[in-house]
C-alpha positions, 0 to 999 in steps of 0.5 A: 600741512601733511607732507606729500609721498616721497616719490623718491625711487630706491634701488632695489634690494639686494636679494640673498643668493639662491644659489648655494654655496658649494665650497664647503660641501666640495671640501667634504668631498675632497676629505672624504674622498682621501679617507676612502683612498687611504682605506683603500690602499691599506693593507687588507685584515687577515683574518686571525690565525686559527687557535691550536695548542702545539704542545705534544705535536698534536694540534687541538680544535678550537673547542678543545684549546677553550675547554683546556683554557677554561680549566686551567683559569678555574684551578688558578681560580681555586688557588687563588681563593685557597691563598685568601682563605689563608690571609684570612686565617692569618688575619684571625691570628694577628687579630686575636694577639692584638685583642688580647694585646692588652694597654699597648694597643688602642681601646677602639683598635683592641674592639675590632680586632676582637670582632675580627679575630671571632669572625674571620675564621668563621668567614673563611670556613664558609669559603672553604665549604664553597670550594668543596661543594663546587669541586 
């Protein structure tokens, strides 16, 4: 025998809300609303001072600050460059003393610094070309 429908009546399902749920977004709010007072209240940014030389009394453009700038990093630049041309010279000549240091020094080590003392001096003539053609 087939069984009948079940004339059973069920209580209606509970439907999701559609109404939405606005303690995260007030919560935002709140935050952000204590950010933008914090900014606020905060002291404004000065703009920065502007750059004048006082050397001499006589103040400088900031035009002329950069370019007295600019040429004071190029002569330490120089020196620098002057002080590895002469580490390289001196690297030559511990190099050319262990070349010909005879059994003392290891056979690989004797290559290099044979390599290194023919090189360096080479490498450190072409820096010094750069530097006068460029002063």
């Amino acid at each position: 025998m087939a069984k009948a429908a079940s004339s059973r009546i069920t209580a209606p399902r509970k439907m999701a809300s559609t109404k939405p749920d606005l303690r995260l977004v007030e919560a935002g709010i709140d935050r952000a609303a204590t950010v933008e007072a914090a900014v606020l209240a905060a002291a404004p940014v000065a703009p920065p001072p502007a750059l004048k030389h006082t050397g001499g009394g006589a103040s400088q453009t900031t035009a002329a600050r950069v370019r007295s700038l600019l040429k004071e990093a190029r002569a330490l630049a120089l020196e620098q460059v002057e002080s590895l041309e002469t580490a390289l010279q001196d690297a030559a000549e511990i190099a050319a003393e262990i070349a010909d240091g005879g059994d003392a020094y290891p056979v690989g080590t004797r290559e290099m610094a044979s390599r290194l003392a023919s090189d360096l001096p080479a490498k450190a003539e072409a820096i010094r070309a750069i530097v006068k053609r460029l002063h």
